[in-house]
C-alpha positions in Angstrom: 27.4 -27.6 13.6 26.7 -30.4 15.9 25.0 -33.3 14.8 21.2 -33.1 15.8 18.2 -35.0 16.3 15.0 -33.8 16.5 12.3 -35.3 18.2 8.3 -34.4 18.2 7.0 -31.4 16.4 7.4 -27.5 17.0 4.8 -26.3 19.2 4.1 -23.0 20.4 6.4 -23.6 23.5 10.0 -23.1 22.9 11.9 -26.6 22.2 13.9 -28.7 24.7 17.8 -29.0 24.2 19.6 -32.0 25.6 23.0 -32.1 26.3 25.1 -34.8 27.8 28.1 -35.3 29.7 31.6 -36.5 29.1 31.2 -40.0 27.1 28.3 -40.3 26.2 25.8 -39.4 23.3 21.8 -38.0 22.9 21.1 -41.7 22.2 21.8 -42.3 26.0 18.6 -39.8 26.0 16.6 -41.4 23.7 13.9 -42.3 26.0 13.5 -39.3 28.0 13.8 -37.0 24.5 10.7 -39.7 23.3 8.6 -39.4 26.2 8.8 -35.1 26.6 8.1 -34.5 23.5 5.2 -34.9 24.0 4.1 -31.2 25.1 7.4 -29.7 22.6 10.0 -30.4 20.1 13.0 -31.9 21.7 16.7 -31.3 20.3 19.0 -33.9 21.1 23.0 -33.1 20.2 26.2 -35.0 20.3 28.6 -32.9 21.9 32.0 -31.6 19.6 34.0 -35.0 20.1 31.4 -36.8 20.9 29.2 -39.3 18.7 28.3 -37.6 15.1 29.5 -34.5 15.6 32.8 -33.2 14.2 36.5 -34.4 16.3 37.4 -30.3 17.1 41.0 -29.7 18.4 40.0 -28.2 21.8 37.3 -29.0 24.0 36.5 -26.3 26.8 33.3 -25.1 27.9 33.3 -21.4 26.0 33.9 -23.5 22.9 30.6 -26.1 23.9 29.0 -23.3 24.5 29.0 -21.5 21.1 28.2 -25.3 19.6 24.8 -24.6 21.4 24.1 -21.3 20.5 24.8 -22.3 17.2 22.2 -25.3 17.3 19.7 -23.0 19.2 20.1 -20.2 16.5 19.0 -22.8 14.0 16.2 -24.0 15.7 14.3 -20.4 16.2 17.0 -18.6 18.5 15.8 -19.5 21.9 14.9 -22.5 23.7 14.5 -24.3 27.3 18.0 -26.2 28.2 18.7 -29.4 30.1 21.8 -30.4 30.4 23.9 -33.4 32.5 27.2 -33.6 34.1 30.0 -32.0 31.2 26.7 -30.9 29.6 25.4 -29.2 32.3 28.4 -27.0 32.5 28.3 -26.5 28.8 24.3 -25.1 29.5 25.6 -23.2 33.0 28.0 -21.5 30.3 25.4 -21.0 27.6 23.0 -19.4 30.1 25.8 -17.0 31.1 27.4 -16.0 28.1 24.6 -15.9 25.9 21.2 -15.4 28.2 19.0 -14.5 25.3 19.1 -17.6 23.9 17.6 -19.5 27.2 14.6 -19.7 28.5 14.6 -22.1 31.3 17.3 -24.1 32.5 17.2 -27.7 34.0 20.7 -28.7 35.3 21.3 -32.3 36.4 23.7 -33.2 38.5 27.1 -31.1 38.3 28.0 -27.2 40.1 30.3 -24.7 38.0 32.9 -25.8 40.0 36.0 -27.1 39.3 36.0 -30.9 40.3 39.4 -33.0 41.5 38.6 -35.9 39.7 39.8 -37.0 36.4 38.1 -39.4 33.5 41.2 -40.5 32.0 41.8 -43.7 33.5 38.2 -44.4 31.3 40.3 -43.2 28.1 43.1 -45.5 28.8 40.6 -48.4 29.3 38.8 -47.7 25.5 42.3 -47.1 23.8 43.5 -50.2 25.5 40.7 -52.6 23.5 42.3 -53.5 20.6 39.9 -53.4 17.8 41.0 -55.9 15.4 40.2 -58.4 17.4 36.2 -57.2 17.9 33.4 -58.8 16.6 30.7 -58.0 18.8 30.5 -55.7 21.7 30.4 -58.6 23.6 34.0 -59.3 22.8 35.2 -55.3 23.7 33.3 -55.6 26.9 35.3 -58.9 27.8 38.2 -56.9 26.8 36.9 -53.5 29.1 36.3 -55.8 32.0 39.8 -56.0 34.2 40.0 -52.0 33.9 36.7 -51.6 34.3 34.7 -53.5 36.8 31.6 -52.0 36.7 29.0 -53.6 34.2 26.9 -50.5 34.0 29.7 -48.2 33.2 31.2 -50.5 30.3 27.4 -50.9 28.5 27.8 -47.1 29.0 30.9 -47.0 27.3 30.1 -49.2 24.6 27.3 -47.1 23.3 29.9 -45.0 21.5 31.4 -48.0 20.0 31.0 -48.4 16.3 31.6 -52.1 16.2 30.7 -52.6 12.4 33.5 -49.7 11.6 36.3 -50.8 14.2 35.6 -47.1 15.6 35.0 -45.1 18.7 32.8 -42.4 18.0 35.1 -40.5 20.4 38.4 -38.0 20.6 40.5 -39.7 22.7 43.3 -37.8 22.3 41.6 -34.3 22.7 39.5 -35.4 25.5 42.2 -36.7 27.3 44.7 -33.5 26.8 41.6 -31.9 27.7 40.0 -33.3 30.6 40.8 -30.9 33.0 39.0 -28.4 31.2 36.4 -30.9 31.4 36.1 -31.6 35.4 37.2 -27.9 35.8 35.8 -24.7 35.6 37.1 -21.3 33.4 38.5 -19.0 36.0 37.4 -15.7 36.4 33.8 -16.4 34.4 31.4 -13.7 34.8 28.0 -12.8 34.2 24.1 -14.0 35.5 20.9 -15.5 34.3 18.3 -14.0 35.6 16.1 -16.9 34.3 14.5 -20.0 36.0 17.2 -22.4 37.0 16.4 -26.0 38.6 19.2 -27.4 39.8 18.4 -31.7 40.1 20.5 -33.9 42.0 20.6 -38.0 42.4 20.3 -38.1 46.7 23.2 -40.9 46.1 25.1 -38.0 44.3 28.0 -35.8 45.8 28.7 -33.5 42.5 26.3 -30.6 44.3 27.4 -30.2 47.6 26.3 -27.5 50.3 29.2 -25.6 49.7 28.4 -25.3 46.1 25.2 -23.0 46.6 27.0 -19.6 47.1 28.9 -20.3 43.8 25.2 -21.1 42.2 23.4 -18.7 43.5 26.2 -16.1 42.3 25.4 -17.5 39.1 22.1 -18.0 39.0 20.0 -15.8 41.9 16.5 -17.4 41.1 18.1 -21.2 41.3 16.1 -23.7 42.8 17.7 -27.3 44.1 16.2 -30.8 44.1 17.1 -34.4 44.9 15.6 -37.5 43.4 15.8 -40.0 46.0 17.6 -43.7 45.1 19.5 -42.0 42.4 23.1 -41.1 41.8 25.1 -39.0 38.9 23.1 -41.1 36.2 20.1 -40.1 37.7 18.5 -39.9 34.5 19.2 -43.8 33.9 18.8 -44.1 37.7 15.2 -43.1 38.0 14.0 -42.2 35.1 10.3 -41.6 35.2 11.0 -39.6 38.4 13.4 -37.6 36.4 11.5 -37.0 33.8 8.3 -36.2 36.2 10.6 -33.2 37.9 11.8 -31.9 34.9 8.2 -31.7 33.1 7.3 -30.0 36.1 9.7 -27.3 36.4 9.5 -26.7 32.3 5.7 -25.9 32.5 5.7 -24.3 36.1 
């Protein structure tokens, strides 16, 4: 079981999952789970190698995908979805494989697709900080800063650093073996959801591109597409109150 966090009370409209993308954690969505749970119970997870949960010896979306059923089984068996990047694929494959268990479905940023890109460089950068020598994250961001020049993505990074334990709160090894599982997309996955699908994009963003639509739409016929202006892949962190605004909007359309 994944390591969860609930936020807000049951109501009578069916909780929202979170799930986030490659590196991070549900604190990263601490502030949007705070503010929409308002109207319903919020589940935040940390994904299998990620965070809290449990280091696993694979990590491919089937597999992320029966982590959330598994979390949505024990939190009444159905549930709105809202996954980003890695964890929008991990909801695209929930929705599919297991359409019962999802009522709407907000994905952010990311197509199934497979994508050329890879993460590892990022791996190489973490493993490359040597702990011992760590007091604060100040000093592991000093040490992040030649391979990684951009300030945002190291305070990104950091979040899953347990300074205190000289720990990252992340598979390295399986992630990186893995990563093209990660960016990629199963071959030769079937099925559709029928349900509502809202398919947000950051304007700055090109994850969902034009080309991408006949490959949703074969997925998911009833799919509709946004973009928030001024906002790229971290469109959540990007613009958040306009995030949040189109995704309340779409849950209780």
């Amino acid at each position: 079981m994944l390591a969860t966090y609930l936020t807000g009370d049951p109501t009578d409209r069916p909780p929202l999952l979170i799930v986030h993308g490659l590196f991070g954690s549900a604190r990263n969505w601490n502030v949007i789970a705070k503010r929409l749970s308002d109207e319903r119970q919020v589940i935040g997870v940390d994904m299998r190698n990620h965070g809290d949960s449990a280091f696993q010896p694979t990590h491919s979306y089937p597999d992320m995908a029966a982590d959330l059923a598994q979390v949505i089984a024990a939190h009444g068996g159905r549930a709105d979805v809202l996954g980003h990047s890695m964890g929008g694929k991990a909801a695209m494959m929930l929705a599919l494989t297991r359409p019962e268990m999802v009522n709407r479905l907000v994905v952010a940023d990311i197509a199934p697709v497979a994508y050329g890109h890879s993460q590892s460089h990022l791996i190489d950068a973490m493993r490359a900080v040597d702990l011992s020598r760590v007091e604060t994250r100040r000093d592991a961001d000093e040490q992040l800063s030649a391979a990684v020049p951009e300030a945002g993505v190291r305070a990104f990074l950091l979040q899953s650093l347990d300074v205190k334990g000289r720990r990252w709160r992340l598979n390295h090894d399986v992630l990186d073996r893995d990563m093209g599982k990660a960016t990629g997309w199963p071959e030769g996955v079937e099925g559709r959801f029928d349900g509502p699908v809202f398919m947000l994009s950051g304007a700055e963003s090109d994850y969902v591109r034009p080309e991408h639509r006949d490959a949703i739409k074969g997925y998911f016929p009833k799919a509709r597409f946004a973009k928030i202006p001024g906002a790229g892949h971290w469109l959540h962190a990007d613009k958040p109150r306009e995030f949040e605004a189109a995704v309340r909007a779409f849950l209780n359309a």
